[in-house]
C-alpha positions in Angstrom: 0.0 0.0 0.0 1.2 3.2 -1.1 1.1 5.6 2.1 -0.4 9.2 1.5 3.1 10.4 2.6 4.2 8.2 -0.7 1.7 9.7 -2.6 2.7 13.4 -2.2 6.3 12.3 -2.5 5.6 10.7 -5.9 3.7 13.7 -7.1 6.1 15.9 -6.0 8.8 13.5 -8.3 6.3 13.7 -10.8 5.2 17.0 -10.9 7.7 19.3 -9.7 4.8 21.0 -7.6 4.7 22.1 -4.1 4.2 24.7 -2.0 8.0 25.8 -0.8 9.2 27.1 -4.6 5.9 28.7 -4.9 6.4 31.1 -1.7 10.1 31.8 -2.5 9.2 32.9 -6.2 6.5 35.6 -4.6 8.0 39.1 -4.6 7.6 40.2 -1.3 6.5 43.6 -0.1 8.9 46.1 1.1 8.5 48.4 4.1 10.2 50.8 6.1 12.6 48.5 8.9 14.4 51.4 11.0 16.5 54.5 11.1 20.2 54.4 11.8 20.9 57.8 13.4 24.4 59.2 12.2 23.8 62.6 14.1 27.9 63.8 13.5 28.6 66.3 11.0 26.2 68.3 9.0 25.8 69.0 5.0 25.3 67.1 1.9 25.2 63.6 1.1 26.5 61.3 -1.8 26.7 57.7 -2.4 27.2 54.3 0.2 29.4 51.6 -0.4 28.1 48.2 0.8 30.7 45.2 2.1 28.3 42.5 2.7 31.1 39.9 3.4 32.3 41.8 6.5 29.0 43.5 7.3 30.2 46.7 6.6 28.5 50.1 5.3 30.1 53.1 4.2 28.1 56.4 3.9 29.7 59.4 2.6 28.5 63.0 4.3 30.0 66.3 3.4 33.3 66.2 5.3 33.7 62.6 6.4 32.5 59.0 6.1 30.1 56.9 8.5 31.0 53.3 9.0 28.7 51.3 10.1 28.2 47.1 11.8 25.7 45.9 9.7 25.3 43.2 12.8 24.6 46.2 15.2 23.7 49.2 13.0 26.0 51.0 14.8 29.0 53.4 13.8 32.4 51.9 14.2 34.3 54.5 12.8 34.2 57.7 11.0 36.6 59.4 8.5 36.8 63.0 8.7 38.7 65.9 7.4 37.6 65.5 3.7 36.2 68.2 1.4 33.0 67.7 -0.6 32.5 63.5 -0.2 31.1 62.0 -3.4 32.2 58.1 -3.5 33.6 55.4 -1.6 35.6 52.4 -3.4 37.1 49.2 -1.8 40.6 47.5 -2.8 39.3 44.8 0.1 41.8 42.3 -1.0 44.7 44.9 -0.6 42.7 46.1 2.8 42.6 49.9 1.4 39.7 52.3 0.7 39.5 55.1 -1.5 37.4 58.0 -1.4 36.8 61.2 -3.7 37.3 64.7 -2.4 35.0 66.9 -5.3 35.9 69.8 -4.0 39.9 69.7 -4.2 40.0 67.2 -6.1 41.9 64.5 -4.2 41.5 60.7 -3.1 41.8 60.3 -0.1 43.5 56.4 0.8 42.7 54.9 4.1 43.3 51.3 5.7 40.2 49.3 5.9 41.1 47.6 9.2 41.4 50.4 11.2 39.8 53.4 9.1 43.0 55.5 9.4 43.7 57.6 6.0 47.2 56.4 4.4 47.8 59.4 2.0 46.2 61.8 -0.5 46.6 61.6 -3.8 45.8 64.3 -5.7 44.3 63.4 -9.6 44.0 66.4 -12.8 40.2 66.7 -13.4 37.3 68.6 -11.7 34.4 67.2 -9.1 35.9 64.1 -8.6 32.3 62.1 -8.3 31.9 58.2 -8.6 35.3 55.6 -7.9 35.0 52.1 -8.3 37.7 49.2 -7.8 38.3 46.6 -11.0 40.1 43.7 -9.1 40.9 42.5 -12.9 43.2 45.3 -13.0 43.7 46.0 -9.3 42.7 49.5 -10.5 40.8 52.5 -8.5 38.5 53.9 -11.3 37.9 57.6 -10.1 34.9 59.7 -13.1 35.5 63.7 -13.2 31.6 64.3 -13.3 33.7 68.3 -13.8 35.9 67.4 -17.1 34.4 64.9 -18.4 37.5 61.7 -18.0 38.4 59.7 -15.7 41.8 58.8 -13.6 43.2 54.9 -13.6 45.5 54.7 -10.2 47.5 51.5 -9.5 45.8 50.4 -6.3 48.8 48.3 -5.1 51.8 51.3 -5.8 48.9 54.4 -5.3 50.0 55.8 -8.4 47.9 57.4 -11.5 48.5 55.4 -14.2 46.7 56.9 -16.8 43.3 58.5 -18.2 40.2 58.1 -20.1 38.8 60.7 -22.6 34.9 60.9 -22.3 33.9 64.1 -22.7 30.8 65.2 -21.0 29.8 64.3 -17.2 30.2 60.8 -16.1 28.8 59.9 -13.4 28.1 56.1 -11.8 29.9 53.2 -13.1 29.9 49.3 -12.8 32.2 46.3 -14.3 31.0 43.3 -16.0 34.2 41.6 -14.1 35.5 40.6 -17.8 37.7 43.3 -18.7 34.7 46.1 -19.2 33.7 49.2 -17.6 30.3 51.0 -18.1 29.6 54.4 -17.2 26.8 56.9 -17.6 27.6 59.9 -18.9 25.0 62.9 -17.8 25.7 65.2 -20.7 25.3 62.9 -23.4 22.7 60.4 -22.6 25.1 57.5 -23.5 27.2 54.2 -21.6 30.1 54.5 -22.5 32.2 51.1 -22.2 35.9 51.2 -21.0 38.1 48.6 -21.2 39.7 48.4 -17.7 43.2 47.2 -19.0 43.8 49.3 -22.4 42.2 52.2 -20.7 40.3 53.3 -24.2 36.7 53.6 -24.8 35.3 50.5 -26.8 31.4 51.4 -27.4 29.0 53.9 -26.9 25.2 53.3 -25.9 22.8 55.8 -26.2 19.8 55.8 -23.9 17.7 58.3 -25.1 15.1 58.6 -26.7 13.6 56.1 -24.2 15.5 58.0 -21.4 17.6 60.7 -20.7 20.3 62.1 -17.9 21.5 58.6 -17.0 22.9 58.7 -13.2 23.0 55.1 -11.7 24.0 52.3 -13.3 23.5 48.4 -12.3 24.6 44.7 -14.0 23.2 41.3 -14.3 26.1 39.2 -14.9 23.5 36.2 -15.4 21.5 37.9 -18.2 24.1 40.3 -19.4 21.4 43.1 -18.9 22.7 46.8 -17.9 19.9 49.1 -15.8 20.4 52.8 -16.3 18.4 54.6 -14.5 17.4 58.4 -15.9 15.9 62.1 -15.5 14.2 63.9 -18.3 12.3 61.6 -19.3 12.8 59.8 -16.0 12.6 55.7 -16.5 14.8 53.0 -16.1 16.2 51.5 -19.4 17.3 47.4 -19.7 19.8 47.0 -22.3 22.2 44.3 -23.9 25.4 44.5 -22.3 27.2 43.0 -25.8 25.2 45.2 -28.2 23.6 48.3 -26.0 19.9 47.1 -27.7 17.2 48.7 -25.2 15.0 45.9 -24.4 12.8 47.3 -21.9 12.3 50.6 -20.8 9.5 51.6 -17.9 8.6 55.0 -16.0 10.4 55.8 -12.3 9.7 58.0 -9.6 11.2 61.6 -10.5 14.6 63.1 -9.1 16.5 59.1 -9.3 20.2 58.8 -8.3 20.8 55.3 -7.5 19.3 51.5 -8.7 19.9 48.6 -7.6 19.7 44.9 -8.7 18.8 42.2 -6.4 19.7 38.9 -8.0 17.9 36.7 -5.7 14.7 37.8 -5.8 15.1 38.8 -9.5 14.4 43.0 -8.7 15.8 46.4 -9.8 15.0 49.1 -7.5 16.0 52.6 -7.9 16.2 55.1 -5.4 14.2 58.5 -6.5 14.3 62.0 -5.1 10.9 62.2 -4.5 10.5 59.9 -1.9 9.8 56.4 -3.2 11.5 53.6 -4.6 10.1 52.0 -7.8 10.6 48.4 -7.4 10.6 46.3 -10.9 10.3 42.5 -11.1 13.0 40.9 -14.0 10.4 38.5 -15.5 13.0 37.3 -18.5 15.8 38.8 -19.6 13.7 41.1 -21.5 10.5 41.1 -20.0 10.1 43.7 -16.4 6.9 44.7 -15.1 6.9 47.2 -11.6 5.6 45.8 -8.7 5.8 48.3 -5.9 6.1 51.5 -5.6 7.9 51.9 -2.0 7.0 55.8 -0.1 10.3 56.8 1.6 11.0 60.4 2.4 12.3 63.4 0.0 15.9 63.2 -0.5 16.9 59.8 -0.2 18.1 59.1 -3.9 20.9 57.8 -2.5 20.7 53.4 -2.1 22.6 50.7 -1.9 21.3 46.7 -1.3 22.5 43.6 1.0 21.9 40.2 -0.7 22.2 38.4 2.3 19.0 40.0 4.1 17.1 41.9 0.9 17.4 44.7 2.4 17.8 48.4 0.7 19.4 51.6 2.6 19.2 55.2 1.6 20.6 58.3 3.0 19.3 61.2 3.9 18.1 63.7 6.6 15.0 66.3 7.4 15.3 69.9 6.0 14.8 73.1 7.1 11.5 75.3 5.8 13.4 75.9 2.8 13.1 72.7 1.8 17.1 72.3 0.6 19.0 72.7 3.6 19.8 69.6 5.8 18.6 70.0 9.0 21.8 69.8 11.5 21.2 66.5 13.5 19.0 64.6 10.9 21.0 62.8 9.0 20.9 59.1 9.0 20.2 56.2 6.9 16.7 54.5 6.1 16.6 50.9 6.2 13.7 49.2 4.0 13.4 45.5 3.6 10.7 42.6 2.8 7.6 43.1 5.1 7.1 40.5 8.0 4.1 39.0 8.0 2.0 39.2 11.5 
């Protein structure tokens, strides 16, 4: 006698049906989790840097840079004395960080075991804005959002080793992990690709008409599928990695800096200025359809993810009556994640 145990088991063999894969695939529903409170310091924000591996967050503010336990949420350090904080870049497996200066112009090197700041290294270019580390090349990848290049240093020696030619104003920038860089560029409505090594630019890829005023930038290595988030028109646009073909392109919240892409759960989320998040489930490789649209608060365009927990954190504090200046005390970052059920 077959037992009803038996029988589920078989249909399970036979079918491939049951209710565990079902509840995993559902996209869950994101909500607001807490606020980490980073009171010190006062001014503007830029972008995070996550290290999931050693539960670390970076947030850049003004004139110095939170770090935060991801297994606390609390501050275990803090960089300060820098001018005009844009972006924060990790050489992890040389235990250095980098970070931009945009307002002299300078990155500023620090060891990533005990937060101290090794040297300054001063690079030719204006607003130093986005950096980014290619491990390929061991390479610190710092975009002049100012003049329109950007500066190759040699991560192990700390020494420029050459420049890129864009023109216009890059701004955020994320490797394929095969030799290729790709970058927005603001003025132009175009990804540019780099090649990491040669230090030339190998394509172009416009994003308009479908968007325009690209700022973040994410990667699907699995579906070789770039996300470029943009302003005027605002959307986020899918495109072919090999060939810069749009796919996809759907309508965002307004004022967008940042997008994310959450390969787990199969979602690209990017951060707008308004105060909301526009969450899009990847369907196929060409096929995206928005399923949430998350309320934050006005400001936080700034976002990075954790695969580990799903969770998303934006930057940001209150402002004054004016409604543009920071109001001293506020700042902190927003953690949003999937909803717990009650």
């Amino acid at each position: 006698m077959i037992t009803f145990i038996k029988k589920i088991s078989l249909a399970v063999c036979l079918t491939g049906t049951y209710t565990l894969p079902i509840l995993a695939q559902t996209t869950p529903n994101y909500a607001f989790i807490e606020k980490i409170s980073l009171p010190s310091g006062d001014g503007k924000w830029d972008y995070l840097k996550m290290d999931g591996e050693r539960e670390r967050l970076f947030v850049s503010h003004f004139d110095r840079v939170h770090v935060i336990d991801l297994t606390t949420n609390k501050q275990i350090g803090e960089i300060t004395g820098l001018k005009g904080v844009h972006g924060i870049g990790l050489a992890k497996d040389l235990n250095k960080g980098y970070i931009t200066n945009g307002t002299d112009n300078t990155i500023t090197v620090f060891d990533y075991n005990t937060f101290k700041v090794l040297q300054t290294i001063p690079v030719t270019g204006k607003k130093a804005d986005a950096v980014m580390y290619d491990k390929g090349t061991k390479r610190i990848f710092v975009f002049n959002n100012g003049s329109g290049d950007a500066i190759a240093i040699d991560a192990v020696m700390d020494k420029v080793v050459g420049t890129v030619t864009m023109g216009g104003a890059p701004e955020f920038a994320v490797a394929n992990e095969k030799g290729s860089i790709f970058n927005n560029n603001e003025d132009t409505n175009e990804i540019f690709e780099i090649d990491a090594k040669a230090l030339t630019v190998k394509n172009k890829y416009s994003v308009a008409p479908n968007g325009g005023v690209p700022t973040g930038i994410a990667f699907d290595a699995s579906t070789n599928r770039l996300f470029s988030v943009c302003r005027k028109p605002q959307a986020l646009v899918i495109l072919d990695a090999s060939t810069g073909k749009i796919v996809q392109s759907l309508p965002i919240g307004s004022g967008v800096d940042a997008v994310v892409y959450e390969k787990e759960l199969k979602l690209i989320m990017t951060s707008n200025g308004e105060g909301n998040v526009t969450i899009i489930h990847q369907d196929s490789p060409d096929k995206y359809s928005v399923v949430q649209t998350l309320t934050t608060k006005p400001g936080l365009k700034t976002m990075v993810h954790r695969g580990t927990t799903h969770r998303i954190y934006l930057s940001g504090a209150d402002y004054q009556a004016d409604g543009k200046t920071p109001a001293p005390g506020t700042f902190g970052v927003y953690v949003y994640g999937p909803a717990v059920k009650q």
